[in-house]
N, C-alpha and C positions, 0 to 999 in steps of 0.2 A: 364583321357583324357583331351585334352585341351579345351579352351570354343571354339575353331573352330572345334573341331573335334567333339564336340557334339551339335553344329551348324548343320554341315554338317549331322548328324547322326538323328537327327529331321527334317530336310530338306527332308532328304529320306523318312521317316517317313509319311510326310507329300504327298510326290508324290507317295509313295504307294497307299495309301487314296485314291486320286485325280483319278487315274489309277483303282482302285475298287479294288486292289491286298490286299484282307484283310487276306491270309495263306501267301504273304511278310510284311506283315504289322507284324504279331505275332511272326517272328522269331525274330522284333528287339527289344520284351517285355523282362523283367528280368522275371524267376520264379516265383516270388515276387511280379510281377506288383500289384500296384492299380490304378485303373479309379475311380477319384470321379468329378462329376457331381452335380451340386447343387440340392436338389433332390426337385421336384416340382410335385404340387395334379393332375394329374392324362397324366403326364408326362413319358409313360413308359421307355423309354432311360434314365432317371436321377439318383442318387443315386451314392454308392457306387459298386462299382464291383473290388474285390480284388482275383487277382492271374489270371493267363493266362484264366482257363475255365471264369472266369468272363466278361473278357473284350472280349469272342468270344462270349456272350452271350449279351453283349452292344450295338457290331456291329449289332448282330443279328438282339435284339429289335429296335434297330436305322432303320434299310433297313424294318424293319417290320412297322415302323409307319411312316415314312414320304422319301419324294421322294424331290433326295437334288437340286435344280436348281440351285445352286450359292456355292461354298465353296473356297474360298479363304485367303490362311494364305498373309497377307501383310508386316510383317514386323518380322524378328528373331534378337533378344538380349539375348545375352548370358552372365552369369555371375558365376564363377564359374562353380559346377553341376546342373544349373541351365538355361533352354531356357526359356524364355517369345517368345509366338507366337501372334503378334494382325492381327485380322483379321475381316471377314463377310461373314455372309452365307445367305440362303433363301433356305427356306423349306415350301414343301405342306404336310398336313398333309393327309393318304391315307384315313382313316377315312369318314372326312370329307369337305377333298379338301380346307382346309383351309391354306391362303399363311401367314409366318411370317420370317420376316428379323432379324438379329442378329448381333451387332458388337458385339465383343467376346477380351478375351484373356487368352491364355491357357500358364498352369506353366508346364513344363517340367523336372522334374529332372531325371538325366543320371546315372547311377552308374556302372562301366563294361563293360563300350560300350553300354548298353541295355538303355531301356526305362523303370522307376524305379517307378516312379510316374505321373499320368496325372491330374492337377489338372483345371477347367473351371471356368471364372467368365463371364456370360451371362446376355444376356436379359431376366431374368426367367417371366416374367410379359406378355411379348408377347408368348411365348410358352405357357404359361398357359392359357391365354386367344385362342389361336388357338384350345386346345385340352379339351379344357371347353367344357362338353353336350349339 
């Protein structure tokens, strides 16, 4: 595919999300998928999660620990099989209602049309600090 057409194919990706459509969101996974997530002490959405049951089990624990107020991808660059997404979010933790902001930026690589790899470089320090006992 070309770097616009896996642009455009992360872009959907991405309004899927935003929409909450997270059974249109998995049809655009490869077999294959990995979710990695920097993985952080007591962070349950972090880590790895490799191949489709993994990353419905990411969504999962994500809508299970925190309530998203804010998620916005602000900028797509594409290169090659590869989308860089930057963006920012804000998240309550359900817990214990704890708020934490994020600028972010997500590595995307495409293979097949499909989404092949998700890889996150975050604020791992306020997340930790939100979900600290």
């Amino acid at each position: 595919m070309s770097e616009s057409e896996n642009t455009a194919l992360v872009q959907q990706a991405y309004a899927l999300f935003g929409r909450g459509d997270i059974p249109g969101l998995m049809k655009l996974m490869s077999p294959d998928v990995v979710w990695d997530i920097m993985k952080v002490e007591n962070v349950p959405f972090t880590g790895r999660f490799p191949g489709v049951d993994g990353v419905q089990r990411f969504f999962g624990t994500l809508a299970g620990a925190v309530d998203i107020l804010k998620f916005e991808a602000q900028e797509f660059i594409a290169q090659r099989d590869k989308v860089v997404v930057l963006g920012e979010s804000l998240f309550k933790t359900k817990d214990r209602g704890r708020e934490f902001a994020n600028k972010w930026a997500h590595v995307i690589t495409v293979a097949n049309g499909k989404l092949k790899h998700f890889q996150d470089y975050g604020d791992t320090a306020a997340a930790e600090e939100a979900f600290r006992k």
